[in-house]
Each structure stands twice: as structure tokens, then as C-alpha cells.
N, C-alpha and C positions, 0 to 999 in steps of 0.2 A: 427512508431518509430520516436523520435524527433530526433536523430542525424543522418548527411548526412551518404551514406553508408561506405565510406572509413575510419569513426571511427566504424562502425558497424563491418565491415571486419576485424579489426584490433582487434578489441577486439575478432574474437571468435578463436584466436590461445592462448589468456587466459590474462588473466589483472591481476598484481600483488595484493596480497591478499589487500594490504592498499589503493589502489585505486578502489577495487573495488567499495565502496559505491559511492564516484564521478561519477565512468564510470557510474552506473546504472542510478543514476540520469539525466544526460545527455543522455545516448539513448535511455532511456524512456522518455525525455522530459519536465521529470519533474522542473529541472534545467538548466535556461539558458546557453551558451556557454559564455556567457559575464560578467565575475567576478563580476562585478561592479555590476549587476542586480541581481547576484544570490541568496546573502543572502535576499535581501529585497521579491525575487522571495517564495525561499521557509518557508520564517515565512507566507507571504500569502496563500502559498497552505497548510501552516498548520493549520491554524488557520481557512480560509473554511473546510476542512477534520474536524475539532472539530465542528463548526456548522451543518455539514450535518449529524453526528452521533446518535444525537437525534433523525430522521428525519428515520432511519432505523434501531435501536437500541432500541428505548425505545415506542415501540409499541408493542400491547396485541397479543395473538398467532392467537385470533378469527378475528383479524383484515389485517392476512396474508393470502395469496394463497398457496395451495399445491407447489407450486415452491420455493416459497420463507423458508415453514416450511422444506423442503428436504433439501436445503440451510444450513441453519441453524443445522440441524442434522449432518450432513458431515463435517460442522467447529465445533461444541462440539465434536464429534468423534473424529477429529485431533487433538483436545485441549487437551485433554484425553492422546494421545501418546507423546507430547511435555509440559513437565511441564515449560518452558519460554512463555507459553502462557496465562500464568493466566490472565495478562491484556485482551487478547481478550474472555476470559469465563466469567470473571467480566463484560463487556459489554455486553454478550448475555443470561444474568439471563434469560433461559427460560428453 
């Protein structure tokens, strides 16, 4: 977890519903704790996250393992119950 424990402990008595995407990002790590760094932080982890998706997305089914085809079955099966998921069914045409 990327944030010390004493935000980790605080947040599990519940984080108001409009901070939540802040809190997450922060004690996941994802987001620096230093403003100043954050935005330039997360257009970087976005835009790696859009380069690594080719890389596990737009590969043939013959060219997968049993682990990864099981994977894959289990996310189109969820995709299937949450119709806000179209974007991630559109990335896994398989």
C-alpha cells in the first residue's frame, strides 16, 4: 500500500463519497501525496497503462495460456453483468 498507515486507518471508518477517488489513489500509490507532482504523476501512469495494453489485449487466443484464457472468461462474464463496462469488452474482442 503506498500510503503510511495512519491515512490507511483513517480511511477504513469510511471516506466521504467525493474523496473517495483521491483517497484511493493515494493508498494505492498510485498518486503522489505531493500536489505539485500529482497531475504530471498520473497523466504518466496513464499513458504507460495505454502503452502496456496492446501488449495484453491485442493478442491471438492460440498465443495465450490456460491461465490467462480462464482470465479472460471471468472478465467477459462480469462484463456481461455491468453494462458500464463496454469499454473493457471492447478491449477484450475475444
Amino acid at each position: 500500500m503506498g500510503a503510511d498507515s495512519n491515512a490507511a486507518q483513517a480511511a477504513w471508518t469510511g471516506i466521504p463519497q467525493q474523496l473517495r477517488p483521491t483517497c484511493w489513489r493515494l493508498l494505492l500509490g498510485y498518486e503522489p501525496p505531493n500536489r505539485e507532482r500529482a497531475a504530471a504523476t498520473v497523466r504518466r501512469k496513464r499513458r504507460e497503462y495505454q502503452e502496456l495494453v496492446p501488449a495484453y489485449f491485442d493478442v491471438d487466443n492460440v498465443d495465450r495460456n490456460d491461465d490467462e484464457l480462464a482470465e479472460i472468461k471471468q472478465v467477459r462474464d462480469a462484463g456481461r453483468d455491468a453494462s458500464r463496462l463496454s469499454h473493457l469488452r471492447a478491449c477484450l474482442r475475444v
